[in-house]
C-alpha positions as CSV (number, residue, x, y, z in Angstrom):
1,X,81.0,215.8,375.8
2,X,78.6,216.5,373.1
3,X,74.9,215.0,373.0
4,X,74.2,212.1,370.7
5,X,70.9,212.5,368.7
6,X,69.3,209.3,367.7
7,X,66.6,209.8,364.6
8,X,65.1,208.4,361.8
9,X,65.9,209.0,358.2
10,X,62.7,210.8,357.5
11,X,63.1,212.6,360.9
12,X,66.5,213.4,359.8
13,X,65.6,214.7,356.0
14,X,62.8,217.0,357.8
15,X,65.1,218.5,360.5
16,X,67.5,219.2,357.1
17,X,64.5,221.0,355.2
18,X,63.7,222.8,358.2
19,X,66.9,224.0,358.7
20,X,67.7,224.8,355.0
21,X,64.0,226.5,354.2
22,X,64.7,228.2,357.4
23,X,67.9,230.4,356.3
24,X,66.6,230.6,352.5
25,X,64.5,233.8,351.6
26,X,61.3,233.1,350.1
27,X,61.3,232.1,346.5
28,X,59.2,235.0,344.9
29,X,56.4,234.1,342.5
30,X,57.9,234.2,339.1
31,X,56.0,236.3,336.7
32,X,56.7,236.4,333.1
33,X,57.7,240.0,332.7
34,X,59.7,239.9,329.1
35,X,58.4,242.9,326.7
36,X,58.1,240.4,323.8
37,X,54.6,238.8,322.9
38,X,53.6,236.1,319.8
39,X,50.3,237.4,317.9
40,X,47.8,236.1,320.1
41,X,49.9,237.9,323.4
42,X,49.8,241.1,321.7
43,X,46.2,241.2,320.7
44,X,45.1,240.4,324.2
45,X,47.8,242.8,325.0
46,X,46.0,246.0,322.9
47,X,42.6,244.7,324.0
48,X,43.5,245.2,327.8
49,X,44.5,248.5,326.7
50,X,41.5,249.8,324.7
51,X,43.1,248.8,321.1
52,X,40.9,245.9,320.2
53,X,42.3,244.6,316.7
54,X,41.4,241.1,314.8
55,X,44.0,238.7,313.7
56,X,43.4,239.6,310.1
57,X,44.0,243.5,310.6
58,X,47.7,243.1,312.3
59,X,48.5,240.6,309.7
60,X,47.4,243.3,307.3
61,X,49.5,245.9,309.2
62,X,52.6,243.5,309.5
63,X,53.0,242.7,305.9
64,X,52.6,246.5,304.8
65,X,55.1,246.9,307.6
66,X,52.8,249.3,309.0
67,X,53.6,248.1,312.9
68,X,56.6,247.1,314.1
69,X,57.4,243.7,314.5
70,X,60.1,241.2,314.1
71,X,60.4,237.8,312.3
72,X,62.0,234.9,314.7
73,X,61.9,231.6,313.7
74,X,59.6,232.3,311.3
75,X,56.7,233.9,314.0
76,X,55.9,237.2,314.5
77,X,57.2,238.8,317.5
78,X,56.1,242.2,318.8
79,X,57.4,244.3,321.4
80,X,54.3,245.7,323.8
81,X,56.2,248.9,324.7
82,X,56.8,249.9,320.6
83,X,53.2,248.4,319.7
84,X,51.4,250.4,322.5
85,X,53.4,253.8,321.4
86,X,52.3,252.8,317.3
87,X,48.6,252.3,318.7
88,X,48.6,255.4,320.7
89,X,50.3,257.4,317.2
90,X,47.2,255.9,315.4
91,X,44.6,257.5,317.6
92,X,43.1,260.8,316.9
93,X,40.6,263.1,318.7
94,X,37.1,261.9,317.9
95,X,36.0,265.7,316.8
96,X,39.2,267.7,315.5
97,X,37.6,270.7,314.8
98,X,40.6,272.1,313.2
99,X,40.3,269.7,310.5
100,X,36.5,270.4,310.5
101,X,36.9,274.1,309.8
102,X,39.4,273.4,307.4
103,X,37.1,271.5,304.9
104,X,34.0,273.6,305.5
105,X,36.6,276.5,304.6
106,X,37.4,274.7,301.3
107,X,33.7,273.9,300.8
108,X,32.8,277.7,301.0
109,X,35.5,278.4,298.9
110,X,34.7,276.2,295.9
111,X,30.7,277.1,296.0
112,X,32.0,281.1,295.9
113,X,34.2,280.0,292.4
């Protein structure tokens, strides 16, 4: 003969949640991942990685089309992979000596004419 269990509802609803929370994995903290970013994401985005630019210079750079970007629903979207490889192509070494000799070469060159 089986056992008869005599509860309450709320003793009832826990034993449930229990049971149910018990064979469930834990829910895993939901991070917001995506690759696309709105204007203010992607300036925090180059700031945290040693690019800081004002709102006024990647407005500049968007409508020369000098960084990419896409229009969607009428707001600027960026992607951070394509806008950190464009910010890293802007950078140069502080003291490129090649283009240093170069122009002292040239600068020689006219003063001997």
């Amino acid at each position: 003969m089986e056992k008869i269990i005599i509860t309450t509802p709320d003793e009832l609803k826990a034993l449930v949640k229990e049971a149910v929370h018990g064979l469930l994995p834990a829910p895993a903290e939901q991070k917001n991942d995506t690759d696309a970013a709105n204007l203010v994401e992607i300036l925090a985005f180059l700031k945290e990685n040693g690019y800081p630019t004002s709102r006024g210079k990647m407005y500049k750079l968007t409508s020369a089309g000098d960084i990419p970007h896409r229009i969607y629903n009428g707001k600027l979207v960026f992607s951070r992979k394509e806008v950190l490889k464009w910010a890293a192509s802007q950078t140069r070494n502080r003291h490129d000596y090649s283009e240093i000799t170069r122009t002292v070469a040239r600068s020689a060159r006219r003063k001997m004419k």
